[in-house]
Phi, psi and omega in degrees: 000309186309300171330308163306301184323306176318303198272326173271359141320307155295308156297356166272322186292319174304331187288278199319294196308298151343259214282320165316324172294321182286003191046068184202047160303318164306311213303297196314323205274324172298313189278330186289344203283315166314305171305296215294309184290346204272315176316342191257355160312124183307306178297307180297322176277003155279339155340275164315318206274340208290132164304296190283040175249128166306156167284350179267352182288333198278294178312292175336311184300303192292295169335301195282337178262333177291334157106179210260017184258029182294162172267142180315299179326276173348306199285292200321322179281323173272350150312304187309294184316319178303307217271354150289333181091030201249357186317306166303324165292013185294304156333313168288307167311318158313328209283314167318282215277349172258337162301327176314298194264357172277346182264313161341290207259044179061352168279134175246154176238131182252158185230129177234124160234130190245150147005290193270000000 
């Protein structure tokens, strides 16, 4: 696991960088969360995995399930991630880029557990 992390890392600080400049961090943080569950779908990742699928039929695919309210930006990143063949790290990369933007905006996150 620590290995994904290592390889989505650099794509989450490109995520991040991205959208703090576009100042649309919710926006960024609402589409990974979508992109990241449609990539961990059993079926979209045997998709993705199929060898005669093109890299723009997969971005076609992906896209059309991921739905069609992505940011220019948004589309442009998961272009990338298909024709690297980084698509599947998008959970990690969710995961990277909101500890990212939660130390940005100050927030900690805590777990309180009581008695009752």
């Amino acid at each position: 696991m620590a290995e994904l992390q290592t390889v989505a890392r650099p794509y989450a600080e490109a995520a991040f960088e991205i959208a703090q400049d576009a100042k649309a961090l919710p926006q960024w943080s609402a589409a990974l969360k979508i992109a990241a569950a449609v990539a961990a779908d059993p079926r979209m990742e045997e998709a993705l995995d199929n060898p005669r699928l093109t890299s723009a039929e997969k971005e076609t695919l992906f896209l059309s399930v991921a739905g069609d309210g992505f940011a220019a930006d948004m589309r442009r990143f998961a272009r990338v991630l298909i024709d690297a063949d980084r698509i599947k790290l998008l959970p990690q990369i969710r995961t990277l880029f909101e500890a990212r933007k939660n130390a940005a905006d100050n927030v900690a996150k805590a777990e309180i557990e009581t008695a009752m």
